[in-house]
Phi, psi and omega in degrees: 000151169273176171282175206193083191276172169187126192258127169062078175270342212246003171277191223309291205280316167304344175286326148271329201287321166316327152335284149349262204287314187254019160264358147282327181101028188267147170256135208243153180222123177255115175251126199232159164291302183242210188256024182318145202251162178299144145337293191266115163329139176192136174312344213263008198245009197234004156257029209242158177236112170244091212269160180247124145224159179245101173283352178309280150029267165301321191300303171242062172244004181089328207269341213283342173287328182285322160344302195267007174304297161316326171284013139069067164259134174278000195243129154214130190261111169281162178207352175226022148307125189217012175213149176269014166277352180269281200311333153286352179295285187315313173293305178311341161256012117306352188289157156086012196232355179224154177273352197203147172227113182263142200217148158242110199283195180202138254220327146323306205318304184326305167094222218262096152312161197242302183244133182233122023264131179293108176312125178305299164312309192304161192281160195283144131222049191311159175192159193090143185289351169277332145270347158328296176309310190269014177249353173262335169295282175323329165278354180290297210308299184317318158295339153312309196259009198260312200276298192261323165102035188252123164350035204286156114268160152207148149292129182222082176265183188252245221281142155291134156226164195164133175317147173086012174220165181246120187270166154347051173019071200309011156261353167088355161243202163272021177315137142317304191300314224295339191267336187270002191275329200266347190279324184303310196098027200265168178266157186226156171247140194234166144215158181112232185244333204116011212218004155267166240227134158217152184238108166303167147195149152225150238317335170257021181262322169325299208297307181316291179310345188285322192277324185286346168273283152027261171338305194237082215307280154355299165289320185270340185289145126111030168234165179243148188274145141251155196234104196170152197305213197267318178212173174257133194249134159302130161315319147325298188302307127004253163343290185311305162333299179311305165337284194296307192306338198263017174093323183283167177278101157355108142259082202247158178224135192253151159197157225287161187321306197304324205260032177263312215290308188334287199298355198258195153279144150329304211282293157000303193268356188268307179309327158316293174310296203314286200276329204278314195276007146242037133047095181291170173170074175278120167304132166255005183304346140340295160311305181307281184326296158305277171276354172095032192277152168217108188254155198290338180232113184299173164339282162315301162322294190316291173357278203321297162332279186286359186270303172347242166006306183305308174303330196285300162292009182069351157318346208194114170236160196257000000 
């Protein structure tokens, strides 16, 4: 079995996937900023050799690729890289020194769909620095790896869920209440019609696909991935669902975007604007196909699953 490194291990998708990789029989090392603990308790952690680094930090100081150089590893998973000046830090003291390289992406790279469900080959328009950056990343590493022959993959999930977090709204924000207006039975207001699209997935479907690049070495270096359920859901739809799981008949009111956002928190109506105006709708046939991905939880499943828990934590009351 290999060593196994992971950078930023103890959030949403580290939280299975380590487990994952050492229930395979890998031996694993975690590099984390701080002492943060996984969302889930798992027996599989008490194996793990797990280390600090700050990496902003080390980045510039120049050191943090050379750190992780030194832990002499053959797998190593980034799960927090977010510019491509970090992502080159990094590659350049890895070449010729790791056998597989993982990078986790984002399904953002896409920008403004063109065709739906959007194919990993159609073309980027990514925008906003966050997809942008990672839309620079993912073509350096791919050219790394076309060009130089260094082992890239990527993950591209799309929103993560999973017990221990608050997922993706069927209003496009992370409001909590938006979950207690359908449990209650209240009418809720979307905006626009309802009919831009979000593609959940969960975290331990990530986790899956991580293991399934893994596995299938061959196949997946110098390709990129989307990491997301089977389909995607409208916010209408969304809505409606939720609705119906929470006992009620769907009470919804639609109105155009400006007199909808009057009525939110800012910070709400922005995060919003932010996922409906790239209204994600990611292929996995790609996946299915190369690696055999299959995920284990629809959309809604992922949902369902996490709202439990939000009720559990009191987060989301009837």
């Amino acid at each position: 079995m290999a060593r196994v490194l992971v950078i930023g291990a103890t959030g949403h998708v580290g939280t299975y996937l380590v487990p994952r990789l050492v229930e395979a029989g890998h031996q694993v090392i975690t590099v984390s900023r701080g002492k943060a603990k996984p969302y889930t308790e798992n027996r599989a952690w008490a194996d793990v050799d797990q280390r600090q680094m700050d990496r902003e930090a080390m980045e510039r100081d120049g050191r943090f690729g050379e750190a992780i150089r030194e832990i002499k590893a053959d797998i190593v998973i980034d799960k927090i890289c977010f510019t491509l000046d970090s992502a080159k830090q990094l590659v350049e003291a890895l070449k010729g020194h790791v056998g597989h390289f993982l990078h986790t992406g984002t399904i953002w790279t896409h920008g403004y769909p063109t065709v739906v469900p959007t194919p990993e080959e159609a073309p980027k328009r990514p925008f906003g620095e966050y997809g942008t950056q990672k839309a620079a990343i993912e073509a350096y590493l791919l050219e790394q790896a076309r060009t130089q022959g260094f082992p890239s993959t990527l993950i591209h999930p799309g929103h993560i869920v999973g017990p221990g977090w608050i997922p993706l709204n069927p209003a496009g924000n992370f409001n909590p209440a938006v979950y207690s207006t359908l449990a209650r039975g209240d009418t809720l207001q979307l905006p626009n019609f309802g009919l831009e699209t979000v593609h959940h997935v969960h975290a331990d479907d990530v986790a899956q696909m991580f293991m399934g690049a893994i596995a299938n070495w061959s196949a997946s270096v110098g390709e990129a991935f989307h990491s997301v359920s089977a389909g995607a859901v409208t916010l209408r739809g969304y809505a409606e669902s939720m609705s119906r799981w929470f006992g009620h008949e769907p009470k919804l009111e639609f109105l155009p975007f400006d007199e909808w956002a009057k009525g939110q928190d800012p910070k709400d109506a922005e995060a919003t604007w932010e996922h409906i105006a790239r209204s994600p709708n990611c292929s996995i046939d790609k996946a299915r196909r190369v690696i055999g991905y299959s995920p284990r939880y629809t959309s809604l499943q992922a949902v369902e699953e996490a709202v439990t828990w939000l009720m559990k934590d009191g987060q989301v009351t009837r």
